[in-house]
C-alpha positions as CSV (number, residue, x, y, z in Angstrom):
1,X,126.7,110.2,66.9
2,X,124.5,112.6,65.0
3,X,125.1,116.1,66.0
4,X,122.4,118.8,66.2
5,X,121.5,120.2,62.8
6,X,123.0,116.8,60.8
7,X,120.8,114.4,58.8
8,X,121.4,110.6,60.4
9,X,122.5,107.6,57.7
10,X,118.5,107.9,57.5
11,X,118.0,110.3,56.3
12,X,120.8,110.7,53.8
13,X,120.1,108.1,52.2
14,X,116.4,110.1,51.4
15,X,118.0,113.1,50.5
16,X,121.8,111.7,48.7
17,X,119.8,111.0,45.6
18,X,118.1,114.0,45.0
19,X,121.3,116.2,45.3
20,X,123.3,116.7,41.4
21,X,125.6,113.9,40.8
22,X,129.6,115.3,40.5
23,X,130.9,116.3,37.7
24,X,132.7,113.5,36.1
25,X,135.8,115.9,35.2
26,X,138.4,118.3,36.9
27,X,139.2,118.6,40.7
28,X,136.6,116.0,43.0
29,X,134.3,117.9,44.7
30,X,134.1,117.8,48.9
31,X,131.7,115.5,50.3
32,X,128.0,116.5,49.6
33,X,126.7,115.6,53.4
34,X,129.8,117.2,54.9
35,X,128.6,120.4,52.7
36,X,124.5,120.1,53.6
37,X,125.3,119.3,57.1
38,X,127.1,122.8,57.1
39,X,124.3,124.2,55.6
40,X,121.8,122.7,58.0
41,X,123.6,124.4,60.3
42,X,123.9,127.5,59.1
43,X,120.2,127.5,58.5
44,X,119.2,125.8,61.8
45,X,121.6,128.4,63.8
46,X,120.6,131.6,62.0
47,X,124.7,132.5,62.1
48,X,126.3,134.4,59.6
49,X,128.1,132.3,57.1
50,X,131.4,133.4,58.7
51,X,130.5,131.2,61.8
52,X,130.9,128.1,60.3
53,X,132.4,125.9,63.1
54,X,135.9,125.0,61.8
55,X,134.7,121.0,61.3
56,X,132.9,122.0,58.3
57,X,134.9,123.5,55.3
58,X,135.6,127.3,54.8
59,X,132.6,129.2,54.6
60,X,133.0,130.3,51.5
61,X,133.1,126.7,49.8
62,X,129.8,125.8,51.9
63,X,128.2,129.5,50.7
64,X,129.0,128.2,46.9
65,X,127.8,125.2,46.7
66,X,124.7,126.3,48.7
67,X,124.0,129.3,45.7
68,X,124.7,127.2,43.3
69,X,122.3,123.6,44.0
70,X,119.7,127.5,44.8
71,X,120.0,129.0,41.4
72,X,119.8,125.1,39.6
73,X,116.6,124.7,41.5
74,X,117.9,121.9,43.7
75,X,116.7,122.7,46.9
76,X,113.9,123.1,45.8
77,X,113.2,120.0,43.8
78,X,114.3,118.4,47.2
79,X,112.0,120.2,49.4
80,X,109.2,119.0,46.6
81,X,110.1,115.5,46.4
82,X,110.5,115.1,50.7
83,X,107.1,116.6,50.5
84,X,105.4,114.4,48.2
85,X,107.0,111.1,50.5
86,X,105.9,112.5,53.4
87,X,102.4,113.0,51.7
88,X,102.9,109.5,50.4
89,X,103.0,108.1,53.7
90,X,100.3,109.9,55.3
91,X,102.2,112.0,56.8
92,X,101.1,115.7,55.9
93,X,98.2,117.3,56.8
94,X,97.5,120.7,54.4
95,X,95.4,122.8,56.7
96,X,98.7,122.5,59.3
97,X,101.2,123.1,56.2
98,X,99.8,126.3,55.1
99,X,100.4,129.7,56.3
100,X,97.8,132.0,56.8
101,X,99.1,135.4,55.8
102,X,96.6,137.4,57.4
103,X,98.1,136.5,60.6
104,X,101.7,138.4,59.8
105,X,101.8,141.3,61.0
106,X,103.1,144.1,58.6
107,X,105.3,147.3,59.7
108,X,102.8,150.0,60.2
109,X,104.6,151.7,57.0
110,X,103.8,148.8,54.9
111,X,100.2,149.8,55.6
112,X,100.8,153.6,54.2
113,X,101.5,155.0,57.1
114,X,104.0,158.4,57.3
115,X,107.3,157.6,57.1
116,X,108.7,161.2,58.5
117,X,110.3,160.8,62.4
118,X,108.4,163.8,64.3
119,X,110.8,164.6,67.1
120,X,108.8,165.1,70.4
121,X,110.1,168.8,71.8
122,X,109.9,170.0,68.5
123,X,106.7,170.5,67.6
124,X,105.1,174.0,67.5
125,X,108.5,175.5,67.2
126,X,108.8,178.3,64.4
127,X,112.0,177.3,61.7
128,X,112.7,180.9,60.6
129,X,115.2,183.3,62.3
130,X,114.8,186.7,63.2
């Protein structure tokens, strides 16, 4: 049984390929859909790393290998090639896969807006001492 957040045989065997093959030398590495399925749900949950349900390995191990496929550009050759399939198969529709950033709103501050906090039963209240 699939659990919530964890690719099906399906669906790893779309995305097993794309992922960096071992290295052939020193210790073997943990399994690479244990390690995704972690980071699925990490990503799916929005929990802090830390909350890693105990059936997935330590955090930290999960937090590593997730960094390091980042910085090699692995997730997102995976995200690009998932993309193209989909396309492939008729699948994606651009006008639906776009955002339109003129719909997110900004924090009035972004806009230019003072940033000082103007405390409400202070105002008109003199700052020297006599």
């Amino acid at each position: 049984m699939v659990r919530r957040h964890e690719l099906s045989d399906a669906e790893w065997a779309i995305v097993e390929p794309l992922l960096p093959a071992p290295a052939a030398t020193g210790r073997p590495r943990l399994d690479d859909r244990v390690i995704v399925n972690a980071i699925f749900w990490i990503l799916g949950t929005g929990a802090p790393w830390r909350d890693l349900p105990e059936r997935y390995p330590p955090w930290r191990t999960v937090y590593s290998r997730f960094r390091r496929w980042q910085r090699a550009g692995v997730w997102r050759r995976v995200f690009e090639r998932l993309q193209q399939q989909f396309e492939d198969h008729g699948g994606l529709d651009w006008e639906l896969f776009l955002v339109d950033g003129t719909n997110v709103r900004a924090h009035k501050a972004a806009a230019g807006a003072s940033r000082e906090k103007k405390s409400p039963g202070r105002a008109g209240r003199s700052r020297t001492r006599a």
